[in-house]
C-alpha positions in Angstrom: 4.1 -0.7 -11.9 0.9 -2.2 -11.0 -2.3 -0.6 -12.7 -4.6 1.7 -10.5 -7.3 -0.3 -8.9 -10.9 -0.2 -10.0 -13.8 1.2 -8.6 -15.1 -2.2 -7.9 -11.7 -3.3 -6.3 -11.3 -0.2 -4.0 -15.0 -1.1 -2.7 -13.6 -4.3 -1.8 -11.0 -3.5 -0.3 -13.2 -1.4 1.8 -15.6 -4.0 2.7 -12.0 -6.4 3.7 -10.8 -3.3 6.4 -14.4 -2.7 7.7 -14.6 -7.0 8.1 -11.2 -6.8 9.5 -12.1 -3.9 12.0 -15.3 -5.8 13.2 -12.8 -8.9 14.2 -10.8 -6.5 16.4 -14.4 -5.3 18.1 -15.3 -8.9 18.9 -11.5 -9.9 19.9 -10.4 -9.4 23.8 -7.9 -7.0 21.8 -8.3 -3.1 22.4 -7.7 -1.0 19.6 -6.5 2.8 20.7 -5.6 5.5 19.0 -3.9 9.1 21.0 -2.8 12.1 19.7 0.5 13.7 21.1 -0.8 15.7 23.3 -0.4 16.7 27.1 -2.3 13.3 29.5 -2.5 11.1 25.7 -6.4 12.4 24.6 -8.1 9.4 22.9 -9.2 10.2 19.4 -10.2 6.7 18.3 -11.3 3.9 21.0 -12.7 0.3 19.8 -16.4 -0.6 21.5 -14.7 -3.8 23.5 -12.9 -1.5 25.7 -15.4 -1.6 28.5 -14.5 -5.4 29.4 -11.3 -4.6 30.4 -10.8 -0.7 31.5 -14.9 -0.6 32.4 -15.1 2.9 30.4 -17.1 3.4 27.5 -16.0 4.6 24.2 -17.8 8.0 24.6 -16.1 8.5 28.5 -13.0 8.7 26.4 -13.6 10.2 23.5 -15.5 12.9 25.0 -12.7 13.5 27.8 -13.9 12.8 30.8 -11.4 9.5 30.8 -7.8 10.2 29.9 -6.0 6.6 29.0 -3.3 8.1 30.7 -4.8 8.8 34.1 -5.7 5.2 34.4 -2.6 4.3 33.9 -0.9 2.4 37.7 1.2 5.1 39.2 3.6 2.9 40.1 3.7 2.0 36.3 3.0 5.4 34.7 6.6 7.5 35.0 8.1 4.0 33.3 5.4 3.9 30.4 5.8 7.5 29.9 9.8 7.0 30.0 9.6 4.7 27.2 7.3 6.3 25.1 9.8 9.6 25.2 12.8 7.4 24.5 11.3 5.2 21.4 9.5 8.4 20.0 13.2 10.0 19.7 14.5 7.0 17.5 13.6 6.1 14.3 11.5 3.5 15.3 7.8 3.2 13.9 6.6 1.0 16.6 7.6 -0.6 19.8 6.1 -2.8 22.6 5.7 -1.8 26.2 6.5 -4.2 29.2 3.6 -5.2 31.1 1.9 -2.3 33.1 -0.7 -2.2 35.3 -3.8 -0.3 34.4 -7.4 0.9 37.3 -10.8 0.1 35.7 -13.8 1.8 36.6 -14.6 -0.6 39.3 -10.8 -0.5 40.8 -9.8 -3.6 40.0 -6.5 -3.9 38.9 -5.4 -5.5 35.5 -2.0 -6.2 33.6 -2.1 -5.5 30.1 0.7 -5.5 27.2 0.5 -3.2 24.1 2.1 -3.1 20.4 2.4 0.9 19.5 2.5 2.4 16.1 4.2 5.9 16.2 2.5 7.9 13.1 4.3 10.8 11.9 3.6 13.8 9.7 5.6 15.1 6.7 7.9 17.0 8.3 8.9 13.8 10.6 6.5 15.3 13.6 4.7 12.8 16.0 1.0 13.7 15.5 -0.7 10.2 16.8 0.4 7.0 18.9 -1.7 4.3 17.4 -1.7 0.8 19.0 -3.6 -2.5 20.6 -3.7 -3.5 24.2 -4.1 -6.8 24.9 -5.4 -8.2 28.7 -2.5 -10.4 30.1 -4.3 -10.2 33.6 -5.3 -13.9 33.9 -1.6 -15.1 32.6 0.3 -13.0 34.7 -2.0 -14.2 37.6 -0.6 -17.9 36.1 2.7 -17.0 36.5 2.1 -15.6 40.7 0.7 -18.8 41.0 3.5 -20.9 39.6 5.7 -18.9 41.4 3.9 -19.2 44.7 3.5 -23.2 43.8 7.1 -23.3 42.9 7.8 -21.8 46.7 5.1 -24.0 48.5 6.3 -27.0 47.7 10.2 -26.7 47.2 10.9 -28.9 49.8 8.7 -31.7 47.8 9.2 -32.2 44.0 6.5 -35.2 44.2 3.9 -32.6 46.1 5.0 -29.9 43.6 4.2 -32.6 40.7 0.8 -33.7 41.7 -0.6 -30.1 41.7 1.1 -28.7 38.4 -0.6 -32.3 37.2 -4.0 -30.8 37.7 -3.3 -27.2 36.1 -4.7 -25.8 33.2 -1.6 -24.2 31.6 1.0 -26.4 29.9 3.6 -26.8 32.7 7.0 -28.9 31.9 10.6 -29.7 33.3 13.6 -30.8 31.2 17.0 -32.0 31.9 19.9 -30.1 31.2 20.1 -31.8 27.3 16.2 -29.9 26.9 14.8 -33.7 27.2 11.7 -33.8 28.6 11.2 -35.1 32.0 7.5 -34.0 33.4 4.5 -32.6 31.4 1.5 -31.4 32.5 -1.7 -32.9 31.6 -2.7 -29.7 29.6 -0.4 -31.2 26.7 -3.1 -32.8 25.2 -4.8 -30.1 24.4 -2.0 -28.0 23.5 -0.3 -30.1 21.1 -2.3 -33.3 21.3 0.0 -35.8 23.1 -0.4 -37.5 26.9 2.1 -36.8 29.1 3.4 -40.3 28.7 4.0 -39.7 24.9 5.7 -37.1 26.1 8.3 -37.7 28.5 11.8 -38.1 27.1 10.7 -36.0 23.5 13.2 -33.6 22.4 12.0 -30.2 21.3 13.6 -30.8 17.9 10.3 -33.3 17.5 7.8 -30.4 17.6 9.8 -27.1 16.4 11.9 -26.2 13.9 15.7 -25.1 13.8 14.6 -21.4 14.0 12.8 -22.7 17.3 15.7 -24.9 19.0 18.2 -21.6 18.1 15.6 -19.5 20.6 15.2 -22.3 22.8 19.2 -22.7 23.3 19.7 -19.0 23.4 17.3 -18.6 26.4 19.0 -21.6 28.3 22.3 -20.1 27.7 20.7 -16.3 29.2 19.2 -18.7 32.3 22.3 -20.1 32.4 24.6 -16.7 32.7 22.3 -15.3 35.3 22.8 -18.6 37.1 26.1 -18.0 37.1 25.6 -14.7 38.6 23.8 -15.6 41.4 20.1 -14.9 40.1 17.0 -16.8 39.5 15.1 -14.8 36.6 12.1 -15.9 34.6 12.7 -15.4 30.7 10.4 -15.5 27.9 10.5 -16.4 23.9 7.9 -16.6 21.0 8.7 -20.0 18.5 6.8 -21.6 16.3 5.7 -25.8 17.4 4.0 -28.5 15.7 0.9 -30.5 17.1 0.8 -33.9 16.9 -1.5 -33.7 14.2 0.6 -31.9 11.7 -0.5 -27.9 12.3 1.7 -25.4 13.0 0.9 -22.9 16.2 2.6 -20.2 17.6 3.8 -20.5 21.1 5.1 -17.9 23.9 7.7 -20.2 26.2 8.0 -19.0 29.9 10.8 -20.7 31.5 14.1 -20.7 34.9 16.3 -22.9 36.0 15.5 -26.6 37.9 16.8 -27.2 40.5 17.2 -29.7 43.3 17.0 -29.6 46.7 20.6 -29.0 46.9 20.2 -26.0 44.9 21.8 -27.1 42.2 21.2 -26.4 38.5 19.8 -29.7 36.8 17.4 -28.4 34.3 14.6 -25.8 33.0 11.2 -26.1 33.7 8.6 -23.5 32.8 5.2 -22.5 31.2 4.0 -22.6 27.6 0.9 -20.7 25.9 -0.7 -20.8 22.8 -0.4 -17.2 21.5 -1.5 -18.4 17.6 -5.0 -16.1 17.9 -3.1 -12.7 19.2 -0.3 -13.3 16.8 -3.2 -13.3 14.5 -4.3 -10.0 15.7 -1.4 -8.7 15.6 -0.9 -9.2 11.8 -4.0 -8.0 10.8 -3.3 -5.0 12.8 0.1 -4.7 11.1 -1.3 -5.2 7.4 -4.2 -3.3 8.1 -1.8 -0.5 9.2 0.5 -1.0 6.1 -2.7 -0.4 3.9 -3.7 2.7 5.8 -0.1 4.2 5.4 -0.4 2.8 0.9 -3.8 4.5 1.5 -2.0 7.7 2.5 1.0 7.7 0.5 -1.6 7.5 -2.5 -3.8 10.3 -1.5 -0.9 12.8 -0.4 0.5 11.8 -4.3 -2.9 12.2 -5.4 -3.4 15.5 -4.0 0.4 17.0 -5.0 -0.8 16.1 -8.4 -4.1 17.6 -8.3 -2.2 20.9 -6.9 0.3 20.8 -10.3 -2.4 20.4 -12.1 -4.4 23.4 -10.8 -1.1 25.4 -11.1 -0.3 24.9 -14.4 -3.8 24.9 -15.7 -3.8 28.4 -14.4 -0.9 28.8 -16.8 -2.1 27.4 -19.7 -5.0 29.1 -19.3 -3.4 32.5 -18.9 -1.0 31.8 -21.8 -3.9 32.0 -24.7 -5.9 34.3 -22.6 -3.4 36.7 -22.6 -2.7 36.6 -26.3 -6.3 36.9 -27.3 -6.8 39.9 -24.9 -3.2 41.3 -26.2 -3.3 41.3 -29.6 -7.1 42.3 -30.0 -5.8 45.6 -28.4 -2.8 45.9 -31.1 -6.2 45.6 -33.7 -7.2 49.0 -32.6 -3.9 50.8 -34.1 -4.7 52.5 -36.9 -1.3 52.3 -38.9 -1.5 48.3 -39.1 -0.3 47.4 -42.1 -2.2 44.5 -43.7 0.2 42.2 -43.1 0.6 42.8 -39.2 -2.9 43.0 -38.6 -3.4 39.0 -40.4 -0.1 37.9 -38.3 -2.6 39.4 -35.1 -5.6 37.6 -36.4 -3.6 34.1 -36.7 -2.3 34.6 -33.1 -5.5 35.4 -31.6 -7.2 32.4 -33.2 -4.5 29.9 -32.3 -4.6 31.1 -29.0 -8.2 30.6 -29.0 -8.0 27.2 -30.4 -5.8 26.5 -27.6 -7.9 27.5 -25.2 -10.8 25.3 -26.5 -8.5 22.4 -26.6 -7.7 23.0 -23.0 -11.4 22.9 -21.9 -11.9 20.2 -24.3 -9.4 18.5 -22.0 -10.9 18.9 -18.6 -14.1 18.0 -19.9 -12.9 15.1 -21.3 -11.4 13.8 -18.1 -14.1 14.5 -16.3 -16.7 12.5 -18.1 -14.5 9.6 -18.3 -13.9 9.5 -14.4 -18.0 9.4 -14.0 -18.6 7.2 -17.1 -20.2 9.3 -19.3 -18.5 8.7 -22.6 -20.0 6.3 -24.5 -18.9 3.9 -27.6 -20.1 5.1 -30.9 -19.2 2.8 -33.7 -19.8 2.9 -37.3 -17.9 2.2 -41.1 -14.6 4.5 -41.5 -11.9 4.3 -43.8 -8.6 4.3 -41.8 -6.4 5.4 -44.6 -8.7 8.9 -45.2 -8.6 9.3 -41.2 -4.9 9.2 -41.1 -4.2 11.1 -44.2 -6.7 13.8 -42.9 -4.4 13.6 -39.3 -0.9 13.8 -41.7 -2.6 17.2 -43.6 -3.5 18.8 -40.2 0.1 17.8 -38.5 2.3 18.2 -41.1 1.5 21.9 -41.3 2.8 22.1 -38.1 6.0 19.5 -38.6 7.4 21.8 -41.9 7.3 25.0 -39.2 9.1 22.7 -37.0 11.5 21.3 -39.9 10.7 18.0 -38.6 9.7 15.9 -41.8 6.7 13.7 -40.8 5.6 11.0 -43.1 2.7 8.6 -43.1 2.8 4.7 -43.4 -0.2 3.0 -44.7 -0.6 -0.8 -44.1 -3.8 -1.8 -46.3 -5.5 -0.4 -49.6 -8.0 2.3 -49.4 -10.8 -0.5 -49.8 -9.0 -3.0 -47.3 -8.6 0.2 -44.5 -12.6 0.0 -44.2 -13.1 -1.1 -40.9 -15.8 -0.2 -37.8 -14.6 1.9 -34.9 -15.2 4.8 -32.9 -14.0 7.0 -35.6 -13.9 10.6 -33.1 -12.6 8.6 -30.1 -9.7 7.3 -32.5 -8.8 10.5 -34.3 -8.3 12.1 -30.4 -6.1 9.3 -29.6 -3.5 9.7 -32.3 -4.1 13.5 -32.6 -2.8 13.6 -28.6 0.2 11.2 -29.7 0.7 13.3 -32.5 0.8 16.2 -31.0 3.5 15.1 -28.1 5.7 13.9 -30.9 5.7 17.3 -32.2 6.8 19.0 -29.2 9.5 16.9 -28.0 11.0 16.2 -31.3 13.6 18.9 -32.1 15.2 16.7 -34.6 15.1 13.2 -37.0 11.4 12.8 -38.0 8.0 11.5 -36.8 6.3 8.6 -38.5 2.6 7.7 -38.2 1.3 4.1 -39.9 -0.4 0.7 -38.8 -0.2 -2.8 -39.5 -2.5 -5.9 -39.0 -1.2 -7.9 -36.0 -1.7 -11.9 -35.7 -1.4 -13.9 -32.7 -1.5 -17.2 -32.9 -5.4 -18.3 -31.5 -6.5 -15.0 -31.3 -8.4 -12.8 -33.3 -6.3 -10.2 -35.6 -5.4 -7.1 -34.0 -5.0 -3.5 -35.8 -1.9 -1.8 -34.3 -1.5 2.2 -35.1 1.7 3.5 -34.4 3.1 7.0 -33.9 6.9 6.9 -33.5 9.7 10.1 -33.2 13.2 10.7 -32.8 12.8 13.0 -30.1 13.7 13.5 -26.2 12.5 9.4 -25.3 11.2 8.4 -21.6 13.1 7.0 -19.0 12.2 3.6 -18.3 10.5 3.8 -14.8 8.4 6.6 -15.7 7.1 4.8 -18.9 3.7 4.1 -16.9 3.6 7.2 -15.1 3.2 9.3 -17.4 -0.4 7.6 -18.2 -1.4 8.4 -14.8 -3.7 11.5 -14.4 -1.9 14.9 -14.0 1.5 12.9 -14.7 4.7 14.8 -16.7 7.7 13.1 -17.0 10.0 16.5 -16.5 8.1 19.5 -15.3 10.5 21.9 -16.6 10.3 20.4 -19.9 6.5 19.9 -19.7 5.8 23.5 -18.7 7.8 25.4 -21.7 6.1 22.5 -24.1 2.5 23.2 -22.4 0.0 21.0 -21.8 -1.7 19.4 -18.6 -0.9 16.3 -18.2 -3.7 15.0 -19.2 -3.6 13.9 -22.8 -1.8 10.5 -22.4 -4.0 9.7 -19.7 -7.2 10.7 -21.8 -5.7 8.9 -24.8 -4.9 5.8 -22.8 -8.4 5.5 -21.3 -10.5 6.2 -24.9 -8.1 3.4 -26.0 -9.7 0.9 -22.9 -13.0 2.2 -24.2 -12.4 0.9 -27.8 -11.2 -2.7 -26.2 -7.3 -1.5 -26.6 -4.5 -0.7 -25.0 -1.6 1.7 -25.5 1.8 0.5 -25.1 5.5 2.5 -25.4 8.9 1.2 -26.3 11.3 4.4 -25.8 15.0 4.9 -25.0 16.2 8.1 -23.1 17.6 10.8 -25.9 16.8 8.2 -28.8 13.1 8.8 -29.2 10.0 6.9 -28.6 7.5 4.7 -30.8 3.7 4.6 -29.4 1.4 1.9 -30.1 -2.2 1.9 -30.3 -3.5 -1.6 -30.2 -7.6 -2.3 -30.9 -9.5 -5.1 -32.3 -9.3 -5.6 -36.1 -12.9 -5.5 -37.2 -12.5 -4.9 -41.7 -15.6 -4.6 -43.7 -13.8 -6.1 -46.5 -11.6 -9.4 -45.1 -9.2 -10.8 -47.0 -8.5 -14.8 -46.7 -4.4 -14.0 -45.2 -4.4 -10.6 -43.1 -0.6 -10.6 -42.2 2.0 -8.1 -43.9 
């Protein structure tokens, strides 16, 4: 599982959707978002919309513009038809066929859109989310080829000397896909003259991906052919210029024929789509991070909600006892012994209740950076053994035996850390061995780590017999708010905070805490820091 990103990273990340979002503004790509409501009302518009529909951002956004009302009439019962039908699948986007669409000034434009359906938790459709692109001037390309094509039927020489002179990339193949005219425009599509051209195979500039879509829409030109009908059919592949790069291309093609009508070849159109396939994939990772963004913050908040909820309960819990048994003080036929039992309770519940605020505090000043590094001479071997005399009261009411492993001499255990930030560390990993080992024992020691080139590391360890960790929720249980089994967690107590406090003051001391655990066998912590003795010896290894 990856770590969670820094502050620095998420500000990146930031800066990369706002640069990506400023493309889209400058792109002849429109950016919508509608919620799914009566006429489509516009929540989210991007500023280049007024070159195509002539509106304003504001004329939509404020309402007086519904993207649905400017929709062709003729057009809008079959956009609306397949927004209904793709909305009751299980789709999350779809594309629309080309529809018309009024600007301001009445001029009437084609455009094509990619549409994102976004949904809510319970599966509802709350938004429509998409990009319209301006196929006006290509579909005008294609009238006029088709018009050409008609004008000069009756002349293939005629017909050749004007698609010579056009702009788009216009070509004719026999019935083997060879090349037998090419429009001039094929120099600056993929770098050749015509000449070069003529008699190329498209296995020469695509790849076999490519040749399987071109031979699959010659065989769907070919069936309709057959069934008496001359249809113009379109694919996406990918070609190669004669200079090596790689573009995307959107092919455009029918049948050839002759002026007996018969069927001798294809000819067609071909664009250079590479910039709005860019788009496009922007749009569809910028989407994918918006929808990461989302899944993170709805986890985010469901832990933030467990964590109120059973802070309210581990709050109550010593609350309760304190109030509870402070009123049992006021009997007046306590016997001695009753009324220290009271005392004890109400002081470990008070004691529990500090280490709870001790908790939240904690986490709080280490998400704004408050906690600082306070170093100085400690001897490790007093620290642990004053940890083993606190815990082990606790392990013999438990009948767990807990037993303490030192690595170094008194005098060799001298070394400089944060001797408080330390002690909470293993105190927290003591104190979740405690209540999740029922049985076996708990062990708490350290040895002196060396890698090879590296500086020697001191690695304290804390290991049990008790319930282990599952291995995919060995780094989850880090994260903030985390527990492992709720159920579990709640009759134990705690917050979910401890691991993730522990973890964090070990970043702090230049560490890391690592696990090795097996479900039902037990689990071994490990508390890894830089070795820094007072007193170093010529060979630290064990």
């Amino acid at each position: 599982m990856k770590s969670k990103p820094t502050y620095k990273e998420l500000e990146k990340k930031l800066e990369e959707i706002k640069l990506s979002n400023n493309l889209i503004e400058k792109s002849p790509v429109i950016r919508f978002l509608w919620k799914n409501k009566k006429n489509w009302p516009v929540e989210y518009v991007s500023e280049n919309v007024k070159r195509i529909f002539g509106y304003t951002t504001n004329d939509f956004l404020k309402g007086d513009i519904i993207y649905r009302k400017i929709i062709h009439p003729e057009d809008l019962q079959r956009v609306t038809k397949e927004v209904i039908e793709n909305s009751k699948s299980d789709k999350i986007s779809f594309e629309h066929k080309p529809y018309r669409i009024i600007s301001k000034k009445g001029k009437i434009k084609w455009v094509n859109d990619i549409t994102i359906i976004r949904r809510n938790k319970n599966r509802e459709i709350t938004h429509y989310e998409g990009i319209i692109i301006d196929i006006t001037k290509q579909k005008q390309s294609e009238e006029k080829l088709i018009i050409t094509r008609k004008k000069v039927e009756e002349s293939e020489d005629k017909y050749k000397i004007l698609l010579t002179n056009t702009l788009d990339t216009i070509w004719t193949t026999d019935l083997e896909f060879n090349i037998t005219y090419i429009s001039n425009a094929i120099y600056d599509f993929l770098g050749y003259r015509p000449e070069e051209f003529i008699g190329l195979h498209p296995s020469i500039f695509t790849n076999t991906e490519g040749m399987n879509k071109l031979k699959n829409l010659a065989k769907q030109l070919f069936s309709k052919y057959n069934e008496g009908k001359i249809v113009q059919l379109k694919s996406e592949l990918r070609q190669a210029k004669k200079n090596g790069e790689v573009i995307d291309v959107e092919i455009m093609a029918n049948i050839l024929q002759n002026r007996k009508k018969e069927f001798i070849g294809f000819q067609g159109r071909s664009v250079d789509i590479t910039e709005r396939k860019k788009s496009e994939k922007k749009l569809r990772l910028q989407n994918i991070e918006l929808i990461k963004a989302k899944k993170k913050a709805e986890e985010s908040n469901k832990l933030k909600t467990e964590f109120i909820n059973n802070m309210s309960h581990e709050i109550r819990t010593p609350m309760n006892g304190i109030i509870g048994f402070s009123n049992f003080l006021n009997k007046s036929d306590l016997t001695n012994q009753e009324r220290k039992q009271y005392i004890n309770i109400i002081q470990s519940s008070g004691r529990q209740l500090i280490r709870i605020i001790d908790d939240i505090l904690e986490i709080s000043k280490l998400g704004t950076r408050q906690v600082k590094v306070i170093e100085k001479q400690i001897c490790l071997n007093n620290l642990l053994l004053e940890l083993f005399a606190i815990f082990e009261i606790k392990a013999k009411e438990n009948k767990t035996p807990l037993y303490l492993k030192k690595g170094r001499t008194d005098k060799e255990s001298i070394i400089i850390t944060d001797e408080i930030k330390l002690k909470k560390i293993l105190g927290s990993l003591l104190e979740n061995a405690l209540k999740f080992t029922n049985k076996g024992f708990i062990e708490l020691g350290y040895n002196i780590v060396n890698i090879k080139n590296e500086l020697p590391l001191l690695q304290i360890y804390v290991k049990d017999t008790g319930i282990g960790i599952k291995p995919e929720n060995k780094e989850m249980i880090f994260v903030r708010f985390s527990q492992e089994e709720k159920g579990l967690s709640r009759k134990a107590g705690g917050l979910g905070l401890g691991l993730s406090i522990s973890k964090e003051n070990a970043e702090l001391l230049g560490g890391k805490i690592t696990l090795k655990s097996e479900k039902g066998k037990g689990t071994t912590f490990y508390v890894t820091i830089p070795y820094k003795p007072v007193n170093s010896k010529t060979d630290n290894s064990i």
